[in-house]
C-alpha positions in Angstrom: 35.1 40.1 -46.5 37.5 41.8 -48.7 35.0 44.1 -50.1 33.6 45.1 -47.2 36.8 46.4 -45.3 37.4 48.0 -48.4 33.9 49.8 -48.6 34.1 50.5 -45.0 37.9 52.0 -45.2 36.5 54.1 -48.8 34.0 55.8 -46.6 36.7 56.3 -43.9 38.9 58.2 -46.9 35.9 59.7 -47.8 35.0 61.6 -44.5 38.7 62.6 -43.6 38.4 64.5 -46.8 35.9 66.2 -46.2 36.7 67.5 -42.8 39.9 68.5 -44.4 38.3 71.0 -46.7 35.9 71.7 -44.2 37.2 72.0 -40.2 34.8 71.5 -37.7 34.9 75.0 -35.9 36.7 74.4 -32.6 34.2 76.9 -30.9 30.6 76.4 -30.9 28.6 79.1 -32.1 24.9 78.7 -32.4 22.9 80.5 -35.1 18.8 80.9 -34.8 17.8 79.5 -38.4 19.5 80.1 -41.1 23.6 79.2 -41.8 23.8 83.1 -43.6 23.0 84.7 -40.0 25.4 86.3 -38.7 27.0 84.5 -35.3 24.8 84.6 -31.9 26.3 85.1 -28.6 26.0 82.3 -26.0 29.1 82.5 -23.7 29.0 80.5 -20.4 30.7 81.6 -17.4 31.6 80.3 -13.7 31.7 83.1 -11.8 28.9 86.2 -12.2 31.7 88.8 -12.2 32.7 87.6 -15.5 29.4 87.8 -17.4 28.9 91.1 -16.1 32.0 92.3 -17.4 31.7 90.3 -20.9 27.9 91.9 -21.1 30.2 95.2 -20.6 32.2 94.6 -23.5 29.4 93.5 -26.1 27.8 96.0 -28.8 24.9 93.5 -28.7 21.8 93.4 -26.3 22.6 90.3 -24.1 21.6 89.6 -20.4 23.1 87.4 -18.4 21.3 84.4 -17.0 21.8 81.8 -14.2 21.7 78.0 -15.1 21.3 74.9 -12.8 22.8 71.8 -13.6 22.9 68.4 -12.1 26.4 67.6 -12.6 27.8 70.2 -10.8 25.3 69.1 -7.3 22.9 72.2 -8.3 26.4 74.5 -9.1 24.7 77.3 -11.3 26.8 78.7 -14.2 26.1 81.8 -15.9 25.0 82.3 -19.5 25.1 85.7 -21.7 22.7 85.2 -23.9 20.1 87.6 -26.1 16.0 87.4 -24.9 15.5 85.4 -28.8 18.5 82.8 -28.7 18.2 82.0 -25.0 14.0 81.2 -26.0 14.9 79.6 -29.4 16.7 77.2 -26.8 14.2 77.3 -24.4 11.1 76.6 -25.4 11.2 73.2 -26.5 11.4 72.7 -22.6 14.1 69.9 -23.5 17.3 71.5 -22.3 17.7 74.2 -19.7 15.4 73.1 -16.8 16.4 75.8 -14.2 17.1 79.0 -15.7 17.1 81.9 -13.8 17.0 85.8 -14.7 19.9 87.8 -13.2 18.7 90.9 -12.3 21.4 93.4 -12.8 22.2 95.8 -9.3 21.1 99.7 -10.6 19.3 98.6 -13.7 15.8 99.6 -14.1 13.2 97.4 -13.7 9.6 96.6 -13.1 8.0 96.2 -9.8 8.1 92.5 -8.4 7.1 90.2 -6.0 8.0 87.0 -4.7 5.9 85.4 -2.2 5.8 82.8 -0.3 4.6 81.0 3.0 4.3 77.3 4.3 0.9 75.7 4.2 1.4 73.3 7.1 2.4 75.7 9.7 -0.3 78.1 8.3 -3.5 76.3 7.8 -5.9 78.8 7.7 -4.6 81.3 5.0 -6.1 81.4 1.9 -2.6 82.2 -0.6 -4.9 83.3 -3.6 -7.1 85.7 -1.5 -3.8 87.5 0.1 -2.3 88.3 -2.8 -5.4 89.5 -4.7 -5.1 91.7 -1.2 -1.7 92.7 -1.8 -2.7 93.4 -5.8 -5.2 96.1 -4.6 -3.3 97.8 -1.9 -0.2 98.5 -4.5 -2.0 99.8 -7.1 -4.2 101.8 -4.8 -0.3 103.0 -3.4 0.8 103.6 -6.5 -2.0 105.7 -7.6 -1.7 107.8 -4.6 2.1 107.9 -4.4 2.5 107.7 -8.2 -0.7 109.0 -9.9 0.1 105.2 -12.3 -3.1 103.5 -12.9 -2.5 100.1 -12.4 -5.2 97.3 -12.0 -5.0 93.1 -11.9 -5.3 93.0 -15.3 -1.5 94.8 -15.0 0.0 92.2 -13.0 1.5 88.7 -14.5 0.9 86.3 -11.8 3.0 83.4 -12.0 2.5 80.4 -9.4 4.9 77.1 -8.2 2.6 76.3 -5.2 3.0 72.6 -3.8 1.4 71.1 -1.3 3.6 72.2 1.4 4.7 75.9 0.0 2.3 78.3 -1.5 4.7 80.3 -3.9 4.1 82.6 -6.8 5.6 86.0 -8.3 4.2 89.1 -9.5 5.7 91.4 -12.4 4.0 94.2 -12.8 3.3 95.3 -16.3 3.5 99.3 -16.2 2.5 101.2 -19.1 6.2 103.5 -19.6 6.8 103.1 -16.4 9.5 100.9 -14.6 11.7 102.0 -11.2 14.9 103.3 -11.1 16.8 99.9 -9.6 16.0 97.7 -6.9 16.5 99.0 -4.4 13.8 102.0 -5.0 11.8 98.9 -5.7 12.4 97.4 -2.1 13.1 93.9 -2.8 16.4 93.6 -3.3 19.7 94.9 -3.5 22.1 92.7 -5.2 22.4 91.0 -8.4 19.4 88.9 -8.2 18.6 85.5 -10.0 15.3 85.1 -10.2 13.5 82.1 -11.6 12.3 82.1 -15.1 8.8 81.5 -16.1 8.8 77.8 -17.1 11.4 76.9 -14.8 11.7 74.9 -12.0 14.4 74.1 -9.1 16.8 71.5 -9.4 16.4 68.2 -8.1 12.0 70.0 -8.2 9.4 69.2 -10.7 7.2 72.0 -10.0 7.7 74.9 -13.0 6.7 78.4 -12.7 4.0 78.8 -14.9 0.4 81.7 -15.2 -1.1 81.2 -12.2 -5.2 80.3 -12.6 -5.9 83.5 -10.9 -3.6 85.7 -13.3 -5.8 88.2 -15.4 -2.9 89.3 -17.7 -2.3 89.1 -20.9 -0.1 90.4 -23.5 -0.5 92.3 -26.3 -1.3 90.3 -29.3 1.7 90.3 -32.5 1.9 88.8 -35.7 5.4 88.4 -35.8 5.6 87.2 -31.9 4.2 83.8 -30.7 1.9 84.1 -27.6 4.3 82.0 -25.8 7.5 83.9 -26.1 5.2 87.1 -25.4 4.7 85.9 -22.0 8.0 85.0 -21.3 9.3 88.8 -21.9 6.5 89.7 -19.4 8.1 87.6 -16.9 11.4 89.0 -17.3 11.6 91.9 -14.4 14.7 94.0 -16.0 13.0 94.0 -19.3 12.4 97.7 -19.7 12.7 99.4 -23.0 14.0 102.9 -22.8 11.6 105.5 -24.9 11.3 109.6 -24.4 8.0 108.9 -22.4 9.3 106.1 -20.4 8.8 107.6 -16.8 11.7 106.3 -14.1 10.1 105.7 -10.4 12.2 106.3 -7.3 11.4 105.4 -3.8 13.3 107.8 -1.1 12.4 106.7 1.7 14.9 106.9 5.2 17.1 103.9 5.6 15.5 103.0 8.9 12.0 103.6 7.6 13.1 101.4 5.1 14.2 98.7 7.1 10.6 98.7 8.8 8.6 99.1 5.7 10.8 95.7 4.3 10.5 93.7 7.8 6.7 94.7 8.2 5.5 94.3 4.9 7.6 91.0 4.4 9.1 92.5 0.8 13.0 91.0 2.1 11.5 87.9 1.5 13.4 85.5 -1.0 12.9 81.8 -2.2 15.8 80.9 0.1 16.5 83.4 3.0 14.4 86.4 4.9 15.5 88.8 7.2 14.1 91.2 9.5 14.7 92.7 13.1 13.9 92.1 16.5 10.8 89.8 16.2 11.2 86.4 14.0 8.4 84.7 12.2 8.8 82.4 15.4 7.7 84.4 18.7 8.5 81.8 20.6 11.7 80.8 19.8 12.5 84.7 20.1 11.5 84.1 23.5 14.1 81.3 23.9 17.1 83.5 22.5 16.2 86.5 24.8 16.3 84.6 28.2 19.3 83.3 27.1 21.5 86.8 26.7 19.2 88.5 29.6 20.6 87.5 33.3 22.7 88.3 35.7 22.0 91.9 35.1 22.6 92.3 31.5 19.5 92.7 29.0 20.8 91.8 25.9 18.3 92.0 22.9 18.1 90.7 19.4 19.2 93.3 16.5 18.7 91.6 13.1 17.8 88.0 12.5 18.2 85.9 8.9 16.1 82.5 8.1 17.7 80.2 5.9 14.6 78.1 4.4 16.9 75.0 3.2 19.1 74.5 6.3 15.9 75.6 8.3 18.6 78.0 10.4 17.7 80.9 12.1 20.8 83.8 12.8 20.2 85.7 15.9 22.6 89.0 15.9 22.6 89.5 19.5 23.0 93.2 20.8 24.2 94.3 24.5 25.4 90.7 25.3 28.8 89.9 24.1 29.0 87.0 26.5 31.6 84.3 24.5 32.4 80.9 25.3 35.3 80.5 23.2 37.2 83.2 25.7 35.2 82.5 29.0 33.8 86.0 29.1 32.3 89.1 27.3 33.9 90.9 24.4 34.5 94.4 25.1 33.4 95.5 21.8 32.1 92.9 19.6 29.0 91.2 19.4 28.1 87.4 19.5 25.5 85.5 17.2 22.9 82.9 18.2 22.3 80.2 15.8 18.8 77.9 16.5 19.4 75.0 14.1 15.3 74.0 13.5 15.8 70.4 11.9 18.3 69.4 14.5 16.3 71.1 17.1 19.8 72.1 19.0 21.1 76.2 19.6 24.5 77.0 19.3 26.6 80.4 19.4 29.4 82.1 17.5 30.5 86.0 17.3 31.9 88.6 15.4 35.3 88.4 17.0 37.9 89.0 14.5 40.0 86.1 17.2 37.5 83.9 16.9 35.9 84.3 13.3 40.0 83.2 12.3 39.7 80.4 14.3 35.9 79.6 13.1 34.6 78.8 16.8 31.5 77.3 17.2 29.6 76.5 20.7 29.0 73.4 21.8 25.4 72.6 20.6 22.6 72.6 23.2 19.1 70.9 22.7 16.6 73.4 22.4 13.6 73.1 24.8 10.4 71.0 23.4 7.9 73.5 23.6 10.1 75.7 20.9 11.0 73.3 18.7 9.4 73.9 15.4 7.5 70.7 15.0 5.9 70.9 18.8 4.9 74.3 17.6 2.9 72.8 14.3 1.0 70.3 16.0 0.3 72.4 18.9 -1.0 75.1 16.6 -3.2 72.4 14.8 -4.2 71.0 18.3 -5.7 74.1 20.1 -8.3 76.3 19.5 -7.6 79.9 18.9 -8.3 80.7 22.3 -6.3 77.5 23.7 -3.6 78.5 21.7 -3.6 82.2 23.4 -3.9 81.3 26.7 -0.9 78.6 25.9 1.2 81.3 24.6 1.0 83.4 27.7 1.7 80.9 30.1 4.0 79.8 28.8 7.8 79.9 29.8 10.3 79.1 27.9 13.1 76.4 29.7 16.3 77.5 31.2 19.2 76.6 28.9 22.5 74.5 30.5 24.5 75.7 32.9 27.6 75.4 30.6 26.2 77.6 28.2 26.5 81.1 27.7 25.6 82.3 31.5 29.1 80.9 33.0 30.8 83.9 34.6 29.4 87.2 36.1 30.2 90.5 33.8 29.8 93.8 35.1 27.9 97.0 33.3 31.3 98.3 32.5 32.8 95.1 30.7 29.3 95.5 28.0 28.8 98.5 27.6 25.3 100.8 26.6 25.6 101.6 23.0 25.9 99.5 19.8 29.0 99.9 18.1 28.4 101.1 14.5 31.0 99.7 12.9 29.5 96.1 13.5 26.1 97.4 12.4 25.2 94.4 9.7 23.9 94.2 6.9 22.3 91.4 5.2 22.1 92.8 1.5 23.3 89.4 0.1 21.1 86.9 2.1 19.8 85.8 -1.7 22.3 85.2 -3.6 24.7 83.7 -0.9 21.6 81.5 0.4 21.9 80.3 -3.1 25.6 79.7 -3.0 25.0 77.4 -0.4 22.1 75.5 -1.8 24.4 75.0 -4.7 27.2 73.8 -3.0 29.6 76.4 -4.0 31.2 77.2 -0.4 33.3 74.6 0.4 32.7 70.4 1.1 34.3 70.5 4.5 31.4 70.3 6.7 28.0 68.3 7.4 25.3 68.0 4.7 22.6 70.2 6.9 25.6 72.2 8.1 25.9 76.1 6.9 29.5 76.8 6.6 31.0 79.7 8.8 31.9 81.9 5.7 28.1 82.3 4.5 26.6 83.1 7.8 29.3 85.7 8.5 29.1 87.3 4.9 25.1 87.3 5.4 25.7 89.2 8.5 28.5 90.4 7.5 29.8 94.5 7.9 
C-alpha cells in the first residue's frame, strides 16, 4: 500500500514539474497543423458591434461569423475567424452545428437568394420548378441590364426543404463580377447572418446542403479539397478584389424599390417578410381594414411585417389613429394592428411616444373563424378552384367587438388627410431582430409565444 501512494505521489511530483517549466497558456489559441505556425485568430464575442470593430483592428483576413448554441436557449455569439481555421473546425461536422455567415452592411458581394414557402398552405406548387423559373428570369435580367452571362450551371443551389417548408438559397457564382453591397443587391440591408452550407437551425436537424437540382460545380484544385471548395461558394461576401473585377450597382427609386422587393418577394428572410398594403393573407387584410374603416374614417394599411416563429402579423395602420389606451384618436401618430395567428386573437398598440413608455397593449379580441389561419388551410384544401373563388367573394369578414377600437365618434379634423413623414417606417432590421427574438436575447419578462414590445417597435421602428 506503501508503494503505491508513493508511485502515485512520484507521478504527482512529476507532473507539477513539468507544468512549472512549461505553463499551460492561460488563453487558448488554436493553430491549423503544425506547433511552428504562427498563432490563428479565433476570438468570440457577445455582441456583433464588437467583432466588427475587432475585424477593424486585425492585419489579417478574418470575417465574422454567427454561432448557435444550446446553452444560451439558441443565444448566438459571434466568432472572428479566417475562411481556413473556421473549416479546419468545421468540417468534421462534430462541433459548430449552426454557423452562420455575417454578411457585412456595404461590403461587396454576390447575388443571393433565399427562398422559401410553406407546403401545407400551398399544395400545388412545385418548389424545384419555381426556382428553375426564377434561375432563368435573372440571368435573362442580368444579361439585358448587365450584358453578364450567367446560366444554371452559375448558380450554387443549396436546399433545407422539410416536409412542411420548401427552403433553399442561391449564390450566384459570377465570373469578376459581384454587386456593390446589399442593398444594390435587394435583399437586405443590415448586417446579415446567413446560414452556412452544412448548417442547420438549432433545436433543427435539417442541414443546408447542394440541392439535387444544383448544376454547379467548382473549379477543380490540387491544393483545395472539393469539400472546402464548395463551402467558399456558399459564402455570399466572398469576393476577391482583382483589376477586372467588375462592381454592380442597382439605382433604382426608393419607392420603385419598395415595389420591386414586395412584388417580387426578394424582402423575404428565414424569419420575417415585409411588404405593403396587401399581406400574403388577403383575407385577414380584409379583417384589419373593416376594422380602422367606419364611422367615416377610411383608414388603410401602410406597411405590414410577418414574423414566421411567433406566426405574428404587424399591421401599420395609416389615416386611423383611433387608440384605446386614451379613448380616442391621436392627433398625429399612428396605431398598429397586431393579428396573433397561433392564438387566433387581434390586438392593437401605437406609435405614441405616451403609450410606447408605458408599453400599452389592447385587450386581445378573438379573430373571426373564417380568417383564422387554420380555417383558411382546410378551406383551401376543401374547395375546388372555382369553390374557392366564389367563397372568397362572398365572403364578409365579421364585425369585431364593440369594445374595440370603434368606441367614440372622431371627426375629419381630429385625423387628419396626410401621412406624417416623420413616422414613415422602416423595417430595415426585420432579420436580424427576428433573430434576436428567436434567440431569446430581448428580455424573459413576457409569454413564450409572446413578441416583446421593444422588437416590434424597432421592426417598425422610425
Amino acid at each position: 500500500m506503501n508503494r503505491t501512494w508513493e508511485a502515485k505521489l512520484k507521478k504527482i511530483e512529476e507532473r507539477a514539474s513539468l507544468y512549472e517549466t512549461k505553463p499551460l497558456s492561460p488563453v487558448y489559441r488554436p493553430r491549423l497543423s503544425k506547433p511552428e505556425e504562427p498563432a490563428s485568430i479565433w476570438k468570440l464575442f457577445y455582441r456583433q458591434t464588437e467583432a466588427f470593430n475587432f475585424v477593424k483592428s486585425c492585419q489579417e483576413d478574418v470575417h465574422v461569423f454567427a454561432l448557435e448554441h444550446k446553452g444560451g436557449d439558441g443565444q448566438r455569439i459571434y466568432l472572428v475567424t479566417t475562411y481556413t481555421e473556421l473549416w479546419f473546425y468545421y468540417k468534421s461536422r462534430k462541433n459548430l452545428l449552426h454557423c452562420y455567415e455575417v454578411i457585412p452592411e456595404n461590403a461587396v458581394c454576390k447575388l443571393y437568394f433565399d427562398l422559401e414557402f410553406n407546403k401545407p398552405a400551398n399544395p400545388g406548387a412545385d418548389g424545384k420548378k419555381m426556382v428553375a423559373l426564377l434561375i432563368e428570369h435573372v440571368c435573362k435580367a442580368l444579361q439585358e441590364l448587365y450584358r453578364v452571362n450567367c446560366s444554371t450551371e452559375d448558380v450554387f443551389n443549396l436546399d433545407s426543404s422539410t416536409d412542411e417548408k420548401f427552403s433553399c438559397h442561391l449564390i450566384f457564382q459570377l465570373h469578376d463580377v459581384a454587386f456593390k453591397d446589399n442593398i444594390h443587391v435587394g435583399v437586405y440591408t443590415r448586417n446579415r447572418n446567413f446560414r452556412l452550407y452544412k448548417s442547420s437551425k438549432i433545436g433543427k436537424h435539417v442541414a443546408l446542403e447542394v440541392a439535387e437540382a444544383n448544376r454547379f460545380s467548382p473549379a477543380r484544385s490540387t491544393n483545395i479539397s472539393e469539400e472546402y471548395q464548395y463551402f467558399l461558394s456558399s459564402l455570399v461576401s466572398n469576393v476577391r478584389f482583382s483589376d477586372t473585377l467588375r462592381i454592380l450597382t442597382c439605382d433604382i427609386s426608393r419607392n420603385e424599390q419598395k415595389r420591386v422587393e414586395y412584388f417580387n418577394g426578394t424582402s423575404t428572410s428565414v424569419e420575417a417578410i415585409e411588404g405593403f398594403q396587401c399581406s400574403p393573407y388577403p383575407e385577414i387584410d380584409q379583417f384589419v381594414l373593416s376594422l380602422v374603416n367606419k364611422n367615416g374614417i377610411k383608414g388603410g394599411i401602410r406597411r405590414w411585417n410577418y414574423f414566421f416563429l411567433e406566426e405574428l402579423l404587424v399591421y401599420d395602420i395609416c389615416k386611423y389613429r383611433w387608440c384605446e389606451n386614451i379613448g380616442r384618436a391621436h392627433k398625429s401618430n399612428n396605431i398598429m394592428i397586431l393579428v396573433d395567428l397561433k392564438n387566433e386573437v387581434w390586438y392593437q398598440k401605437c406609435h405614441d411616444p405616451v403609450c410606447k413608455a408605458e408599453n400599452f397593449k389592447s385587450a386581445c379580441f378573438p379573430l373571426p373563424a373564417e380568417v383564422c389561419l387554420q380555417f383558411l388551410i382546410k378551406d383551401e384544401e376543401a374547395l375546388t378552384t372555382d369553390e374557392a373563388t366564389t367563397h372568397s367573394e362572398t365572403e364578409t369578414p365579421r364585425k369585431p367587438p364593440s369594445s374595440t377600437l370603434s368606441k367614440g365618434v372622431a371627426s375629419h379634423a381630429d385625423w387628419g388627410d396626410g401621412i406624417e413623414d416623420a413616422y414613415f417606417l422602416e423595417a430595415t432590421e426585420d432579420a436580424e431582430l427576428a433573430e434576436a427574438a428567436e434567440d431569446g436575447l430581448l428580455g424573459s419578462n413576457r409569454g413564450a409565444d409572446e413578441i416583446p414590445d421593444e422588437l416590434i417597435l424597432e421592426v417598425l421602428g422610425e
